[in-house]
Steps between C-alpha positions, in 0.01 A plus 500: 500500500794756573673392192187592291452832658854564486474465087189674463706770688768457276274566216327779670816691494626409143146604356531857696883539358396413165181749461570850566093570547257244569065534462333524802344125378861386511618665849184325605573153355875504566477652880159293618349855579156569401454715239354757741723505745740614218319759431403584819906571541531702219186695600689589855814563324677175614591361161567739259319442141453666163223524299633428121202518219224312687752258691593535890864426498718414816870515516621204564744602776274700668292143511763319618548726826173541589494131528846504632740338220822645480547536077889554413512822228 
């Protein structure tokens, strides 16, 4: 069981390295945080996001520490 959340950590981290923005959708699916709570966050200034065209983006190192990942530049 540690093993397996140890890789989807893993996994976690290389997604958020390898995406400079992510959808709020995909900050949901890749964090296990509601959809609502993301916004929510972004509504009381804890996660900062853009809005590009009609999309909600999220920078994904701005993800990563609000759920506390440390993300090498």
């Amino acid at each position: 069981m540690i093993r397996k959340l140890w890789q989807r950590l893993h996994a976690e981290l290389a997604a958020l390295q390898a995406r400079p923005v992510l959808s709020i959708d995909e900050a949901s699916a890749l964090t296990g945080l509601s959809r609502s709570s993301l916004c929510r966050a972004i509504d009381r200034g804890e996660l900062p996001a853009r809005k590009v065209g009609s999309r909600i983006v999220i920078a994904s190192t701005a993800l990563a520490e609000l759920v506390g990942i440390e993300v090498a530049s």
